[in-house]
C-alpha positions as a printed Julia matrix, in Angstrom:
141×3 Matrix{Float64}:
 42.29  112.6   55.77
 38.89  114.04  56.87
 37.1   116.78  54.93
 37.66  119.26  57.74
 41.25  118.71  57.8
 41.64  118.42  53.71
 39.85  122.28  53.91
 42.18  123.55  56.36
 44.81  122.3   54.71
 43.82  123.86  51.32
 42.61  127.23  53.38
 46.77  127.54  54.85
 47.43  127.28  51.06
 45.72  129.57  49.27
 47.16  131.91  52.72
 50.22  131.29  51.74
 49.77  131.74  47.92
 48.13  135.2   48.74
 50.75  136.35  51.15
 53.11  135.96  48.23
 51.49  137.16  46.03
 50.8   140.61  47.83
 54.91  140.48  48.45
 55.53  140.14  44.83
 52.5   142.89  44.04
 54.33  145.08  46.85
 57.8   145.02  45.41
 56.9   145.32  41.9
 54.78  148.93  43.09
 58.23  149.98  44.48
 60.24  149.09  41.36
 58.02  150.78  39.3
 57.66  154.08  41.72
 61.64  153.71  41.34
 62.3   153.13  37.63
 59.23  156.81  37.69
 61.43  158.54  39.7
 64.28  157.96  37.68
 62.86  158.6   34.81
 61.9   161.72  35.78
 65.24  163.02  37.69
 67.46  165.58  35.75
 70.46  164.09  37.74
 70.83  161.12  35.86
 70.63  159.83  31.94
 67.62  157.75  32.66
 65.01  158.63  30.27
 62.61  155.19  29.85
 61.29  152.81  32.47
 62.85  150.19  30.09
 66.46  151.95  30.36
 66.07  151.17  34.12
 65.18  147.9   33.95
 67.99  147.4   31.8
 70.44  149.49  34.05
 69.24  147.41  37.55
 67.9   144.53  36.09
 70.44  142.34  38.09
 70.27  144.44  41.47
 66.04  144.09  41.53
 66.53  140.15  40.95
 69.28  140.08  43.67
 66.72  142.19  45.82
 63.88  140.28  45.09
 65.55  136.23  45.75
 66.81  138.09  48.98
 63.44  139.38  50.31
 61.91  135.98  49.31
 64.29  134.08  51.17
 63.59  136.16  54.35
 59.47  135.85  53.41
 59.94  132.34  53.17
 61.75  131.93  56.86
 59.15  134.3   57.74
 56.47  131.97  56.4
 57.93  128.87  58.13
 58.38  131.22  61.5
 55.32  133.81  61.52
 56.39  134.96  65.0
 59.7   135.36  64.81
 59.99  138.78  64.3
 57.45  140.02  67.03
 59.66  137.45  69.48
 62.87  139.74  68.19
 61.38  142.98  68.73
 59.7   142.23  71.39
 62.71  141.2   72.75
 64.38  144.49  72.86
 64.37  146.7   75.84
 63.63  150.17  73.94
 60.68  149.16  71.93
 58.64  147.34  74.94
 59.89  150.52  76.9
 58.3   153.0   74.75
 56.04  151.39  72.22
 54.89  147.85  74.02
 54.27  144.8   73.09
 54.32  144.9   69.27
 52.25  142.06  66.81
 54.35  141.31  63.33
 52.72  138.2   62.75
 52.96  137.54  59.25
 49.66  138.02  57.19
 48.58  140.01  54.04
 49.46  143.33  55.44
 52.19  142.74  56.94
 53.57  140.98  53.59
 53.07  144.26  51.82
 54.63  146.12  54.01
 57.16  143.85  53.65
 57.63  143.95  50.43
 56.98  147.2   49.79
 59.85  148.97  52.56
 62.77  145.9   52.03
 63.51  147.14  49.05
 64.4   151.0   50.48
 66.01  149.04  53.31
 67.91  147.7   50.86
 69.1   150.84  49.16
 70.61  151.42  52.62
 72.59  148.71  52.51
 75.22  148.94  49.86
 76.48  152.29  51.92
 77.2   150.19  55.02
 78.55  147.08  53.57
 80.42  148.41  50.23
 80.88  144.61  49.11
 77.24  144.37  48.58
 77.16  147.29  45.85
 77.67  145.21  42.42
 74.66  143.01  43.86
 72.31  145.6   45.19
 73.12  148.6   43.45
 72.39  149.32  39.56
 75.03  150.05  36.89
 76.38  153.71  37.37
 74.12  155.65  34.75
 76.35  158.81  34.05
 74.64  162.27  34.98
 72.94  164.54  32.39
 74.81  167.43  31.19
């Protein structure tokens, strides 16, 4: 193996290794904005970051192997999703040709807006709940 193609090599590496580590940077920002504003809600009994944690421990690893797995297909496919949404009528009709390649930014975002995707989710699909969805912290008062 040449020089050249031993530093391009090590060069998609390190890429990768900082695209997931901006994912994992991005979700834990969320979790943490999340376990806040829980904290700080008068609707439920929630009263330590650590009381989250303990109350959705389970539905934040669930979250987080299920975002991976989608970042890693996403890593193995960078294009796949501008191919998709590309792909649909509306958005080409109104908004272009869209770029979601898969680089640092768009790993954040990523990370970052999955997880609200995710609280979504359980609503439509009510099997998903025990998975996505924290123990039921009873309300204050």
């Amino acid at each position: 193996m040449s020089k050249i193609s031993r530093r391009r090599n090590q060069m998609h590496h390190n890429h990768g290794f900082a695209i997931v580590l901006i994912f994992l940077l991005s979700q834990f920002v969320h979790i943490l904005l999340k376990a806040g504003a829980a904290r700080n809600s008068s609707l439920n009994g929630i009263q330590s970051y650590r009381q989250y944690l303990e109350n959705c421990g389970q539905a934040i690893v669930s979250r987080l192997i299920f975002a991976f797995a989608i970042l890693l297909v996403w890593m193995k496919n960078p294009d796949v999703l501008t191919v998709y949404v590309n792909g649909i009528a509306w958005v080409t009709a109104h908004l272009g040709n869209i770029n979601l390649s898969l680089n640092t930014g768009t790993a954040f975002l990523f990370g970052y807006t999955f997880d609200s995707l995710l609280d979504k989710l359980p609503v439509a699909v009510p099997w998903l709940r025990p998975w996505l969805s924290g123990k039921e912290v009873p309300p204050v008062g």
